[in-house]
N, C-alpha and C positions, 0 to 999 in steps of 0.2 A: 194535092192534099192541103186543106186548112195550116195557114201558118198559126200556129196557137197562141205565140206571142201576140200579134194583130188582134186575134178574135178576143183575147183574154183585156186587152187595151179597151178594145171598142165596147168590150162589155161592162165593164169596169166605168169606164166614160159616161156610157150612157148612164146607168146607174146611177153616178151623180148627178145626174140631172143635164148633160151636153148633150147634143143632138149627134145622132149619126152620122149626119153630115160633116157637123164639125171635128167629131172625134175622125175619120175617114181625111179629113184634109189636114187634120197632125198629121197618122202616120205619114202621110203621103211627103208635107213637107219635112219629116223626119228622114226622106232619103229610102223609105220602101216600095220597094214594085204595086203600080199601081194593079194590078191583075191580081197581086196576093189580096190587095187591102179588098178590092172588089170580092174576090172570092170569101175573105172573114166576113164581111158585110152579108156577104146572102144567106152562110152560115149561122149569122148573129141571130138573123131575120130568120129563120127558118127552127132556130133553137125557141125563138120568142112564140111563134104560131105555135110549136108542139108544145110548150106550155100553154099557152092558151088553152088550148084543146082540152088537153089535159084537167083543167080547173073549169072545165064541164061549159065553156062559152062555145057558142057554134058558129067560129065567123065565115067570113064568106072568102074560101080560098080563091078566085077570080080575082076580088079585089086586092088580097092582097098581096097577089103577085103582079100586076097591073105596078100597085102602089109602089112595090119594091121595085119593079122595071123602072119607074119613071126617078125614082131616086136615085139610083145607080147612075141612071145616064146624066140626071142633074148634076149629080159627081163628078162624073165623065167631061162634061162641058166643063165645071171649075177648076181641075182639074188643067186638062188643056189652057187657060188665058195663064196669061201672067199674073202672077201675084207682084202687087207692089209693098216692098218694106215700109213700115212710116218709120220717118225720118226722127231717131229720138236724139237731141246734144242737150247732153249733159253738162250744165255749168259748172266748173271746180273753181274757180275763181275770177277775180276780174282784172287780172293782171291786164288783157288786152283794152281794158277801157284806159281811155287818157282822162284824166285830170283837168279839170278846170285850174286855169294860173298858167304858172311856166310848166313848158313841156320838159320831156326829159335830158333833151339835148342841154337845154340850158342848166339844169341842176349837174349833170355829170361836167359843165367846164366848169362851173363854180365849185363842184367838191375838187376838179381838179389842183384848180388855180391854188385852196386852201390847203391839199396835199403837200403841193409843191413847199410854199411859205413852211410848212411846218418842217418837212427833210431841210428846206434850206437852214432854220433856227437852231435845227441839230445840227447840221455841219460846223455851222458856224460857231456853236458852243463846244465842240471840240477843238478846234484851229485856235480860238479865241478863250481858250479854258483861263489863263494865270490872267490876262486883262477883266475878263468878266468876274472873277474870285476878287481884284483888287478895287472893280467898281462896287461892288455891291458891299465890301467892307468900308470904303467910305460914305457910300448911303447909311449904311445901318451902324458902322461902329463898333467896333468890337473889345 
């Protein structure tokens, strides 16, 4: 039995203007049996020829089951090779480029270094509180 979801895709698909082929190699990389996708396909083809018919054209049923054989198995063959992903990276930022000048090495001992001086000015302005209150009262004067 027709899976209806497949055939309803591929007709859908086409409609917009995608080929059967390519609508036929979604499902497929979508994770469905390729035997369904094949059988909505003939389905699709065979709904396509009864309207035809239908709106009074006379085509040539030989060919177009030829034409639909040889699609199928074009399928068949794409199908079978490996597809290759392309490769898409995405830039979020440029964190990984370096800097022209000092690299990073050198900035992290320098912010170090001036770390340090500063914990040490604090220390020392605690330890050296009543000296430093009695120097800066006879600079300035009170």
């Amino acid at each position: 039995m027709v899976n209806q979801e497949i055939l309803e895709g591929i007709r859908r698909a086409v409609y917009k203007g995608e080929s059967l082929r390519d609508a036929m190699m979604s499902f497929y990389n979508s994770g469905y049996k390729k035997a369904d996708i094949e059988e909505a396909a003939r389905a699709f083809q065979a709904g396509q020829f009864q309207n035809r018919t239908q709106s009074h054209e006379i085509p040539n049923p030989i060919k177009n089951v030829n034409f639909l054989t040889q699609q199928i198995k074009s399928l068949a063959q794409d199908i079978n090779k490996p597809q290759e992903q392309p490769k898409m990276v995405q830039k979020v930022s440029n964190y990984e480029k370096v800097k022209e000048g000092l690299s990073n090495k050198v900035w992290i001992i320098i912010l170090s270094i001036i770390l340090l001086l500063l914990l040490g000015g604090l220390i020392a302005s605690f330890l050296f509180k009543q000296e430093l209150i009695d120097f800066f009262t006879k600079i300035f004067g009170s």
